[in-house]
Each structure stands twice: as structure tokens, then as C-alpha cells.
N, C-alpha and C positions, 0 to 999 in steps of 0.2 A: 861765533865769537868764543875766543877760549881766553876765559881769565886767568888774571898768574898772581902770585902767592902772594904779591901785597895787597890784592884786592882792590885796589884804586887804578889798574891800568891793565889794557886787555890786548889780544893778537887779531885778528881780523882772519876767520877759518873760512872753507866750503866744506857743504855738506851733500848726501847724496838726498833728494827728496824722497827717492824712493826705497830709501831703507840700503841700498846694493851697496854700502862701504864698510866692509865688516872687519875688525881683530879677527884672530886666529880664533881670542877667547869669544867674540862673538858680539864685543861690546864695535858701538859707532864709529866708524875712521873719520877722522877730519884732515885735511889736505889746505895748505898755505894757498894762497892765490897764484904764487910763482911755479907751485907745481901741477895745478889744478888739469892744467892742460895734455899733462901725460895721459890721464885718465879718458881711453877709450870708448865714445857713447858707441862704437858700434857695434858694441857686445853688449850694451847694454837693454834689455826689454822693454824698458819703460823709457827708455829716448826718444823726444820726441823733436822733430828735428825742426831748425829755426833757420830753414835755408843751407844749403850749402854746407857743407861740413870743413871744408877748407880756409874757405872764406869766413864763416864762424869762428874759427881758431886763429884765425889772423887777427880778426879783430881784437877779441877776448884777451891776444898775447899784446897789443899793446893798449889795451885800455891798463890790467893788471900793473900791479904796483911790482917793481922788479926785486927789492927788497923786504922782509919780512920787517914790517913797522910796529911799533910799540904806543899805542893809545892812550890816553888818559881819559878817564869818566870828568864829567863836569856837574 
């Protein structure tokens, strides 16, 4: 979740659980849902797989929201 500057409304991010999405400077990368899917588990170590890697990404790309949406806290 990445909050935005008025504080009352938020982005919907992914993260990596195991640490692997870095800045250059070193700090956390977060990734929108619409792009989340670029991101290659099969370089990654700590992937651990949930079937299929094809068939996981097919699904993933239409569950995923295609636009980057704007939330509001209640």
C-alpha cells in the first residue's frame, strides 16, 4: 500500500516478501499490480512455485486490476 500526500487515500502496491526488489540506493521497490507480472520468479531464489508458471501468470493477469486505482480509507 503506498499512501499519497493527502493522507486519506492510497495506491494498492506489490512487494517482494523476500527482500529481492531493491533501488539502486538500496531502499524497497514496489511495483503496481499491472506491472507486477514483468517481474521474473525464475531468477528468483526464494520462488516458490504455485503450479505452473504459465498458467500462474495467466491467471494473476486477469484477476489484476488493469488500471492503477485510487482508494480512499474509511
Amino acid at each position: 500500500m503506498e499512501k499519497l500526500p493527502t493522507g486519506d487515500e492510497y495506491r494498492l502496491r506489490v512487494r517482494c516478501d523476500a527482500g529481492q526488489w531493491k533501488k539502486k540506493q538500496g531502499e524497497e521497490k514496489l511495483y503496481k499490480y499491472s506491472t507486477v507480472i514483468r517481474r521474473s520468479p525464475e531468477y528468483c531464489e526464494d520462488y516458490e512455485p504455485m503450479g505452473t508458471l504459465k498458467e500462474f501468470l495467466r491467471e494473476l493477469k486477469k484477476s489484476l486490476p488493469v488500471k492503477d486505482e485510487i482508494y480512499a480509507y474509511e
